[in-house]
Backbone and ligand atoms as CSV (ligand in chain L), in Angstrom:
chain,resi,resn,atom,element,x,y,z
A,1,UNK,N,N,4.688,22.554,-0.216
A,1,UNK,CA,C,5.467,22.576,-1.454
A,1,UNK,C,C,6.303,23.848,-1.466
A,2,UNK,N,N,7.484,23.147,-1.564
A,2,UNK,CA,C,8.621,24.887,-1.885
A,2,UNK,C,C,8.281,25.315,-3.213
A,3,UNK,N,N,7.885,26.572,-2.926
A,3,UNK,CA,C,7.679,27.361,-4.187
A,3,UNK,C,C,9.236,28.871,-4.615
A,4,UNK,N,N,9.588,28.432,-3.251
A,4,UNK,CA,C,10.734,29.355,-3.837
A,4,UNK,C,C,11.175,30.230,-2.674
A,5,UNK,N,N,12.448,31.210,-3.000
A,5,UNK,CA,C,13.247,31.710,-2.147
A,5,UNK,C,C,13.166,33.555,-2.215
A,6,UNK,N,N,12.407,34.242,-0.923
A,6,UNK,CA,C,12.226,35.447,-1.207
A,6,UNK,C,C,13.621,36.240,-0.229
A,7,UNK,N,N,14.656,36.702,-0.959
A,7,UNK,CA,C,15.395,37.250,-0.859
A,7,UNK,C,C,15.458,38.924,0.102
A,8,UNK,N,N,13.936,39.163,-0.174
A,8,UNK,CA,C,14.063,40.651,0.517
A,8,UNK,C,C,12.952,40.514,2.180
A,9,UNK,N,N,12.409,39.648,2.074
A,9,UNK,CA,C,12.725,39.043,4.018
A,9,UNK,C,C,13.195,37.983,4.721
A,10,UNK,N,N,14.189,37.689,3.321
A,10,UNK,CA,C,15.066,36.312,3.681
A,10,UNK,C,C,14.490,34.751,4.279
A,11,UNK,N,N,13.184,34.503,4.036
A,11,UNK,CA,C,12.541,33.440,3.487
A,11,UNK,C,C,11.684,32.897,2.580
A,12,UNK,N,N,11.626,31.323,2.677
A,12,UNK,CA,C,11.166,30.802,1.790
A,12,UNK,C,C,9.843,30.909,1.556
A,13,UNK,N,N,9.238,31.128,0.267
A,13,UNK,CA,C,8.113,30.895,0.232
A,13,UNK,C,C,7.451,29.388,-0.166
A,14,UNK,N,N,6.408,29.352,0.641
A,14,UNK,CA,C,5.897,27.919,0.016
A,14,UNK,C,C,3.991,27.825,-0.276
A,15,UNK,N,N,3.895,26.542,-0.336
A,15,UNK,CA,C,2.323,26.233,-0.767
A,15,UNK,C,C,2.108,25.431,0.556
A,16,UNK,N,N,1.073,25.622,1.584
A,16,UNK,CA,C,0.655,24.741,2.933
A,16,UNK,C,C,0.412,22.883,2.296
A,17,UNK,N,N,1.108,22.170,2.219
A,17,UNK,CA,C,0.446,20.771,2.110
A,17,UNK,C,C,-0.518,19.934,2.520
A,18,UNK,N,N,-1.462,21.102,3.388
A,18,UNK,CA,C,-2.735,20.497,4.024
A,18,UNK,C,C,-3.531,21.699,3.733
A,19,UNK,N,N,-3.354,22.930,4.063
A,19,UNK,CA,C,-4.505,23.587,3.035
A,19,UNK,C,C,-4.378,24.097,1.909
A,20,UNK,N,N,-3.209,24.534,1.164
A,20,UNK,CA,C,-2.334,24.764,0.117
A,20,UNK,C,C,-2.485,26.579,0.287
A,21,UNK,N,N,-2.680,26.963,1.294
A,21,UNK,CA,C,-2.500,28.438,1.432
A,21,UNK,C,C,-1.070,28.728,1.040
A,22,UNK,N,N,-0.856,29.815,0.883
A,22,UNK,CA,C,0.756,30.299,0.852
A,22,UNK,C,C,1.155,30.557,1.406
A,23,UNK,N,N,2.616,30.547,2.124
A,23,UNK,CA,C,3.225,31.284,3.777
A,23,UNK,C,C,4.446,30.947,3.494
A,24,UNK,N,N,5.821,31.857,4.431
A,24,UNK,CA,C,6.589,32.324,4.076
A,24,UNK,C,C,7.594,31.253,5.389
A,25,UNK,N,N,8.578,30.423,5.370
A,25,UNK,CA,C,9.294,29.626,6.371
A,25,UNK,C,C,10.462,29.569,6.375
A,26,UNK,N,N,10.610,28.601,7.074
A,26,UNK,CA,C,12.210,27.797,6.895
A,26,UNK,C,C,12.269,26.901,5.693
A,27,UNK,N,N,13.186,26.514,5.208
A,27,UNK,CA,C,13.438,25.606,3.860
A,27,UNK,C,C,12.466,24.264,4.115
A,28,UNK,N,N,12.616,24.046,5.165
A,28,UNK,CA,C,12.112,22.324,5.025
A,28,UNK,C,C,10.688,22.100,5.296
A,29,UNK,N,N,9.967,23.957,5.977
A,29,UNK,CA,C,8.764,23.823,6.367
A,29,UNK,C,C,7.784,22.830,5.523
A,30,UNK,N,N,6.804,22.264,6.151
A,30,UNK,CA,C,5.570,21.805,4.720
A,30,UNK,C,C,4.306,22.564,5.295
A,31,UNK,N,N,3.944,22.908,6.328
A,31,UNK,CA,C,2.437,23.088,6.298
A,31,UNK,C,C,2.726,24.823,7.214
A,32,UNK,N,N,1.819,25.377,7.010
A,32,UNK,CA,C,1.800,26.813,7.128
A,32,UNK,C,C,1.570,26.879,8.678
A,33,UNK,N,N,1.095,25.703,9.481
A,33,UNK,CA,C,0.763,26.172,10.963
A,33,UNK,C,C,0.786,24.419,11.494
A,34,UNK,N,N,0.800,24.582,13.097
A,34,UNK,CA,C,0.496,23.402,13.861
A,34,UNK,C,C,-0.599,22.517,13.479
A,35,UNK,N,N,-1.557,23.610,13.414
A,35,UNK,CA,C,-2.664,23.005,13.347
A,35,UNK,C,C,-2.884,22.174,11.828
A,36,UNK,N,N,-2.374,22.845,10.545
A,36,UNK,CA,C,-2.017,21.673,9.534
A,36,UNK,C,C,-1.252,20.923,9.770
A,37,UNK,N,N,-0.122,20.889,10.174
A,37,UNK,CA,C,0.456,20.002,10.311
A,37,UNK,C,C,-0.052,18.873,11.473
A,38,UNK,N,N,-1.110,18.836,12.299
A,38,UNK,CA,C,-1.642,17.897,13.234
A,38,UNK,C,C,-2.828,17.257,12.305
A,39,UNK,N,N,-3.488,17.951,11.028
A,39,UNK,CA,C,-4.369,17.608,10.743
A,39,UNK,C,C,-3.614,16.604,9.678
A,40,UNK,N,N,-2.570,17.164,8.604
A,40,UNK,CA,C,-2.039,15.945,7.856
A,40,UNK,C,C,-1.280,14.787,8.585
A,41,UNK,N,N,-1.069,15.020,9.442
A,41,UNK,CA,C,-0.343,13.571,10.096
A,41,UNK,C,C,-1.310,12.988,10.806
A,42,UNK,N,N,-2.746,13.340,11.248
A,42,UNK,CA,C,-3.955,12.328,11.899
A,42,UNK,C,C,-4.274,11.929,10.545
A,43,UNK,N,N,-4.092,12.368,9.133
A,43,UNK,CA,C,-4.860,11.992,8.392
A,43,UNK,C,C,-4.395,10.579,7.394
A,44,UNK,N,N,-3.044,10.642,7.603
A,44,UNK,CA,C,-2.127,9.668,7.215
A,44,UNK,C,C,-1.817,8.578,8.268
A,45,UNK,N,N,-2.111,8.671,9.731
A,45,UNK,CA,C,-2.062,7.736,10.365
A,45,UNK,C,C,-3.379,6.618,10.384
A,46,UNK,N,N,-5.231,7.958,10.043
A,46,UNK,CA,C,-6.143,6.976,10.381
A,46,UNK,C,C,-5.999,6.111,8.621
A,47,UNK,N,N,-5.259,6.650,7.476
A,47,UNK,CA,C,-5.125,5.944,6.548
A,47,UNK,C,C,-4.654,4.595,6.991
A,48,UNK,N,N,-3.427,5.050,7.565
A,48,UNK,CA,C,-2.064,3.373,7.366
A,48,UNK,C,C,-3.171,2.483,8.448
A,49,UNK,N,N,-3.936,3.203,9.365
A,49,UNK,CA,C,-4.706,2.264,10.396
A,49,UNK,C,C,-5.658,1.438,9.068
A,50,UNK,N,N,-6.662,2.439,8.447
A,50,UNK,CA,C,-7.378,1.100,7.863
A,50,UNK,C,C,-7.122,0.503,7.208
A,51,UNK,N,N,-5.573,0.484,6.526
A,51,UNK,CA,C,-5.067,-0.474,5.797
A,51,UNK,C,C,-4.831,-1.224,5.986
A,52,UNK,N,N,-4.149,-1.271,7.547
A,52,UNK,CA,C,-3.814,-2.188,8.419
A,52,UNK,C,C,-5.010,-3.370,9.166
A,53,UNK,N,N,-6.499,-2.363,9.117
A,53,UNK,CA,C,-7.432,-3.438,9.290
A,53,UNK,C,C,-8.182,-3.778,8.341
A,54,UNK,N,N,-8.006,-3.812,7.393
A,54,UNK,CA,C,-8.370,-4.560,5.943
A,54,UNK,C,C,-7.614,-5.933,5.667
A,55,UNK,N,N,-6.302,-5.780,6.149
A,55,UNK,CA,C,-5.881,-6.698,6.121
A,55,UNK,C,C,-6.220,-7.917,7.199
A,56,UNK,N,N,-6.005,-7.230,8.340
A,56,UNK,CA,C,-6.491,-7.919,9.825
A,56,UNK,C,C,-7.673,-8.721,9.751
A,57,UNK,N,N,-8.889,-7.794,9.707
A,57,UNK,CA,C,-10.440,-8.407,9.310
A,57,UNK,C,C,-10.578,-9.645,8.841
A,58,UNK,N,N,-10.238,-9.473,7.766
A,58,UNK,CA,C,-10.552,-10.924,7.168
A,58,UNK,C,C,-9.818,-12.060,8.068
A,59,UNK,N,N,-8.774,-11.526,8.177
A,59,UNK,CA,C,-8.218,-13.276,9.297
A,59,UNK,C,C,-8.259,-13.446,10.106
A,60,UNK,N,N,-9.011,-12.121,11.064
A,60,UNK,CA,C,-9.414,-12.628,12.185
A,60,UNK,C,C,-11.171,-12.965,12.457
A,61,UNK,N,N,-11.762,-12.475,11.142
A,61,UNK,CA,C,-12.954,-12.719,11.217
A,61,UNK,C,C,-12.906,-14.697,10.629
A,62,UNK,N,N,-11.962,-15.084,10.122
A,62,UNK,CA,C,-12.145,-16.650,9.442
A,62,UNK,C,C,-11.509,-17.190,10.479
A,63,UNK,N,N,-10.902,-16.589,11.406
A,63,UNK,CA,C,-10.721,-17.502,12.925
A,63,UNK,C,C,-12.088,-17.592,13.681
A,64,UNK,N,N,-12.593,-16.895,13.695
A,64,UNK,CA,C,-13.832,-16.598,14.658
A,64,UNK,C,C,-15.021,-17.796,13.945
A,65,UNK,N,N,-14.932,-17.880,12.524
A,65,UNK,CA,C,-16.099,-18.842,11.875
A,65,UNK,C,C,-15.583,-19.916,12.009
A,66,UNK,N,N,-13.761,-20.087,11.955
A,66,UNK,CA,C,-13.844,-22.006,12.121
A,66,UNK,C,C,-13.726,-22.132,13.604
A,67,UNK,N,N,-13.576,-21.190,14.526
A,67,UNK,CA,C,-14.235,-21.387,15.851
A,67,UNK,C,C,-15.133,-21.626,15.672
A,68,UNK,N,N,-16.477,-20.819,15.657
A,68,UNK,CA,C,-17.720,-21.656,15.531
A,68,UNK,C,C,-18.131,-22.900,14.863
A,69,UNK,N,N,-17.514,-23.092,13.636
A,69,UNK,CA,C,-17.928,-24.532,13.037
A,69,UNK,C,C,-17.245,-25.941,14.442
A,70,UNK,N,N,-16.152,-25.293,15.358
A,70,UNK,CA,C,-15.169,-25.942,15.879
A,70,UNK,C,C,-15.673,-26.667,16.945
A,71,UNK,N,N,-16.646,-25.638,17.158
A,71,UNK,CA,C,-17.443,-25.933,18.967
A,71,UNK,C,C,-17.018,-27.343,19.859
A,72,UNK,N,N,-16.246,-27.603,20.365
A,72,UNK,CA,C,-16.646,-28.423,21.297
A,72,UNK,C,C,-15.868,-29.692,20.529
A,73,UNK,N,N,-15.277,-29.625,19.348
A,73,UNK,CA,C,-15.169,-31.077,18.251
A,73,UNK,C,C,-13.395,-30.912,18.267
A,74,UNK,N,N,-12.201,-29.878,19.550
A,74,UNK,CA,C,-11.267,-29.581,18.870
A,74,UNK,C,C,-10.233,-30.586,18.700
A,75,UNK,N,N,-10.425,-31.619,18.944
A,75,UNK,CA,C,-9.636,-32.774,18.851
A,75,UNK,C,C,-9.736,-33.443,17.494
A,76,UNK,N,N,-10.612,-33.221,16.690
A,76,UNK,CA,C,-10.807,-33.836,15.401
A,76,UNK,C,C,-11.055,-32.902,13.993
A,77,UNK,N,N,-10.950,-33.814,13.144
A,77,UNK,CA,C,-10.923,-32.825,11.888
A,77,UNK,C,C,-12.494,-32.927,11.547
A,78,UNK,N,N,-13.402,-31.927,10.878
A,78,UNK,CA,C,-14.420,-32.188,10.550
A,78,UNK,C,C,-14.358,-31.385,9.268
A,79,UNK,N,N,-15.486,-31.522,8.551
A,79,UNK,CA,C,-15.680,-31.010,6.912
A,79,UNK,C,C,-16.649,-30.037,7.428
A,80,UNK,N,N,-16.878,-29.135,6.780
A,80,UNK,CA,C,-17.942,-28.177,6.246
A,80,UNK,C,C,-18.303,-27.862,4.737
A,81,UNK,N,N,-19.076,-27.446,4.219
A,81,UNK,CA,C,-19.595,-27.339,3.186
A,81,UNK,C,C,-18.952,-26.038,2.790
A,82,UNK,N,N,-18.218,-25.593,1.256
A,82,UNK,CA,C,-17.206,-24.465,1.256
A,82,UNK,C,C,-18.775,-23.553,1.236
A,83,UNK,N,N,-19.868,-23.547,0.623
A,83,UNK,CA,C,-20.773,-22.514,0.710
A,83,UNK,C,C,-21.479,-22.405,2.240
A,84,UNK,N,N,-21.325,-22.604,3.129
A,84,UNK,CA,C,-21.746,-22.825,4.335
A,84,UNK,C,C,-20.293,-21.517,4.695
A,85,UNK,N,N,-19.247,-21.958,4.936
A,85,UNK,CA,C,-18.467,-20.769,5.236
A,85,UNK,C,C,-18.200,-19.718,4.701
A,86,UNK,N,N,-18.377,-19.593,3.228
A,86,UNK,CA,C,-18.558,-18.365,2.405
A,86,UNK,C,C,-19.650,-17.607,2.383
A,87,UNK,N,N,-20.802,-18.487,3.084
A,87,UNK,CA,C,-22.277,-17.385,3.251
A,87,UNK,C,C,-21.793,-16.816,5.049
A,88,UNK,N,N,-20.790,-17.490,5.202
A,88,UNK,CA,C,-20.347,-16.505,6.554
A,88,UNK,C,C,-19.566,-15.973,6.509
A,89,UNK,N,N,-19.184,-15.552,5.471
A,89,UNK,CA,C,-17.803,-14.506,5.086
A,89,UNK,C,C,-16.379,-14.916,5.206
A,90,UNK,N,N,-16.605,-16.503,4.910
A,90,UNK,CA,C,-14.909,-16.948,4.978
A,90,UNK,C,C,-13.724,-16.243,3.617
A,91,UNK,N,N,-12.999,-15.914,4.176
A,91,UNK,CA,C,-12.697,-15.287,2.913
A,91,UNK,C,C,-11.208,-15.903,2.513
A,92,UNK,N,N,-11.077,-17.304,1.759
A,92,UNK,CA,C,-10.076,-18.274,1.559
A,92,UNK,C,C,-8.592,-17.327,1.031
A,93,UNK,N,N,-8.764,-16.254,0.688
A,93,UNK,CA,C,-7.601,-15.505,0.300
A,93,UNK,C,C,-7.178,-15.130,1.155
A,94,UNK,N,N,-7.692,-15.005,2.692
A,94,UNK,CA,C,-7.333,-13.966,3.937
A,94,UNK,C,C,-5.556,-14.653,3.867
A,95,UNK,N,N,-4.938,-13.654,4.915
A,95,UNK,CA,C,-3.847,-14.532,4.935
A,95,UNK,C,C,-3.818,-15.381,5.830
A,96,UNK,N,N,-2.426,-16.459,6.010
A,96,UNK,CA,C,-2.897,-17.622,6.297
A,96,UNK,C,C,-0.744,-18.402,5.864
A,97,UNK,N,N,-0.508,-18.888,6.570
A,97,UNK,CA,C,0.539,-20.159,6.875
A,97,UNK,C,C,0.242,-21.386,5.886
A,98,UNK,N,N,0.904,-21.645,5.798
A,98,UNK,CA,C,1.064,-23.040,5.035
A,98,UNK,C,C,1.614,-23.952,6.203
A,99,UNK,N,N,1.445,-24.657,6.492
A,99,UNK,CA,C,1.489,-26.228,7.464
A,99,UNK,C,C,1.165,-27.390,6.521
A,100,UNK,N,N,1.962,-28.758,6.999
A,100,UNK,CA,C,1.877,-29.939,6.919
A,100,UNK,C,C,1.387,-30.615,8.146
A,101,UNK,N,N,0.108,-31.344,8.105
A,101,UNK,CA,C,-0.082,-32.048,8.811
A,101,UNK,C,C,-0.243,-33.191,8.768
A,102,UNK,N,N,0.391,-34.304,9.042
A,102,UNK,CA,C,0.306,-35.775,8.894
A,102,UNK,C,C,0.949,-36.053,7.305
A,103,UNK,N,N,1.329,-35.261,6.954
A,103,UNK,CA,C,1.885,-35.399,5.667
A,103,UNK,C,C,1.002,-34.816,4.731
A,104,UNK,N,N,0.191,-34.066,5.359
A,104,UNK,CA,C,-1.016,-33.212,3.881
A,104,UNK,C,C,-0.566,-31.675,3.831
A,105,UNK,N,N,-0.765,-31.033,3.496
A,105,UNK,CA,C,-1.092,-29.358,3.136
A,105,UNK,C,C,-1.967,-28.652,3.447
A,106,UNK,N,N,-1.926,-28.015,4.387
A,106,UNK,CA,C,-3.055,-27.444,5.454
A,106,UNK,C,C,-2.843,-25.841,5.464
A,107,UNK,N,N,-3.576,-25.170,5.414
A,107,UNK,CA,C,-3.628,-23.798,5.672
A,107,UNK,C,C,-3.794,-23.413,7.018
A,108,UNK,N,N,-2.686,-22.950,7.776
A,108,UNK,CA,C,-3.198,-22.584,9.013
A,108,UNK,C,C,-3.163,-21.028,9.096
A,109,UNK,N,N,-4.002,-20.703,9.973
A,109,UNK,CA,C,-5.167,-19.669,10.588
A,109,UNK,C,C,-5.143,-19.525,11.726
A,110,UNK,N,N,-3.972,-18.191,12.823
A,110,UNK,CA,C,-4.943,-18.513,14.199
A,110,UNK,C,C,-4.584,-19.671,15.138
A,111,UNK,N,N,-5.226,-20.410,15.780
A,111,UNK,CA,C,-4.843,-21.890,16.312
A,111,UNK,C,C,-5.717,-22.798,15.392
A,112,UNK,N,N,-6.322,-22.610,14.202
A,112,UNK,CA,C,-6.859,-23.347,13.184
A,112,UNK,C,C,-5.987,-23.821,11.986
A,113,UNK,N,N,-6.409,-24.640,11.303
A,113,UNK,CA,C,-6.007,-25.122,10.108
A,113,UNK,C,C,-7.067,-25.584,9.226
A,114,UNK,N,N,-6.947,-24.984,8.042
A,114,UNK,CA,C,-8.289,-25.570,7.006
A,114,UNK,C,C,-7.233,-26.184,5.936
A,115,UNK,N,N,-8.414,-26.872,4.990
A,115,UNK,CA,C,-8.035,-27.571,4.256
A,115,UNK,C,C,-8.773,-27.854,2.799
A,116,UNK,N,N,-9.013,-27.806,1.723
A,116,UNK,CA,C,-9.829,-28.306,0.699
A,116,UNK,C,C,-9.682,-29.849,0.323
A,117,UNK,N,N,-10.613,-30.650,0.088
A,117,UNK,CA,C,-10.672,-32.000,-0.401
A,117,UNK,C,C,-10.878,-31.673,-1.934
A,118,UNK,N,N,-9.925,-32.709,-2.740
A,118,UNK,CA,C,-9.537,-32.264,-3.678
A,118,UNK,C,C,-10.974,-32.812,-4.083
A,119,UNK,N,N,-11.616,-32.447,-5.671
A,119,UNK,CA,C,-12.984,-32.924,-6.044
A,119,UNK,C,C,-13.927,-32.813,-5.180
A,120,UNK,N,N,-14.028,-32.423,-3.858
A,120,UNK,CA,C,-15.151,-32.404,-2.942
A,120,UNK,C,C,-15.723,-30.699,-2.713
A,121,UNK,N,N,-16.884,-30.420,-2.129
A,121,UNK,CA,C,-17.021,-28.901,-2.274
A,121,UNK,C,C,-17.006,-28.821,-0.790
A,122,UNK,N,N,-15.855,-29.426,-0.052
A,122,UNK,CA,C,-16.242,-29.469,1.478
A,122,UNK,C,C,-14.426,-28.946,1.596
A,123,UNK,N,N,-14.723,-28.449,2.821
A,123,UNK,CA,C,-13.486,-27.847,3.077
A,123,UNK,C,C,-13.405,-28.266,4.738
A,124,UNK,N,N,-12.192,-28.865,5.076
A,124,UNK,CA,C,-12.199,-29.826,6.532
A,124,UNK,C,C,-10.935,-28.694,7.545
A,125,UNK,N,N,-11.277,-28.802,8.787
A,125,UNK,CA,C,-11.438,-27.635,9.021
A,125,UNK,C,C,-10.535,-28.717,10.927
A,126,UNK,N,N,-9.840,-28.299,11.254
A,126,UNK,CA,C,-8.726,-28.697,12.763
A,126,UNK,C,C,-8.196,-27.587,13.273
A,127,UNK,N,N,-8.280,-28.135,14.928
A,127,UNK,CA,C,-7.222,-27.138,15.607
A,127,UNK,C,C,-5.913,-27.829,16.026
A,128,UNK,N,N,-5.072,-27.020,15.508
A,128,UNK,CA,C,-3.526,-27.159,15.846
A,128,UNK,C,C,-2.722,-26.890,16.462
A,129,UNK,N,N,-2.157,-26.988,17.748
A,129,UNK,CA,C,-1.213,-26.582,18.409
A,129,UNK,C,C,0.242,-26.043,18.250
A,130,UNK,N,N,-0.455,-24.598,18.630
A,130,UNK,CA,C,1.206,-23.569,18.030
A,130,UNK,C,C,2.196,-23.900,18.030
A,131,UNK,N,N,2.612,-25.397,19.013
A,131,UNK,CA,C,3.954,-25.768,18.878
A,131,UNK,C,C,4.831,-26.463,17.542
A,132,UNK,N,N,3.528,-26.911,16.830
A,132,UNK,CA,C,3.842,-27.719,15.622
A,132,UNK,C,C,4.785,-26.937,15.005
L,1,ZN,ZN,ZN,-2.097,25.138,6.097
């Protein structure tokens, strides 16, 4: 933080933005040494990282469960029970595509596509080929 302009050794004074010590720079300085300045920019990168896997997680962890429900069946659509994938951490908000398949509304996922049956507590669950 610029705190201001010292005239009688002809620089600026400021506040360090990583330890908030005081020290004397160039106008645009922000942090009083290398070593703050290496520590606020690791600290803002491992931020934007876990933001970035908060988001990730969830959709790649609900690829990995309708893989497993998928085993061996990928040619066909099958149902699962929505509490059967939510006690495995499906998490229906993850993000996720919108697809039409055969003329329905499909959420695709991944090389997956889920689906809800309207009135049913089963949620039907295909793999789709990226070309669609
Ligand atoms: Zn500092």
């Amino acid at each position: 933080m610029l705190l201001g302009w010292q005239s009688h050794i002809g620089k600026y004074l400021h506040k360090c933005d990583s330890c908030a010590e005081e020290f004397n720079g160039r106008k645009n300085q922000l942090y009083c040494t290398n070593t703050c300045r290496a520590r606020c920019n690791n600290e803002l990168a491992s931020t934007r990282r876990k933001e970035k896997h908060s988001l990730t997680n969830p959709y790649l962890r609900n690829i990995e469960i309708i893989k497993e429900q998928m085993q061996g069946v990928d040619e066909e659509v099958i149902s699962v029970s929505i509490e059967t994938l939510r006690l495995k951490g499906f998490a229906r908000k993850a993000p996720n595509n919108r697809i039409r398949l055969h003329g329905d509304l499909w959420f695709k996922i991944g090389p997956y596509a889920f689906r809800t049956i309207e009135g049913s507590k089963e949620i039907e669950l295909t793999k789709v080929d990226d070309d669609d």
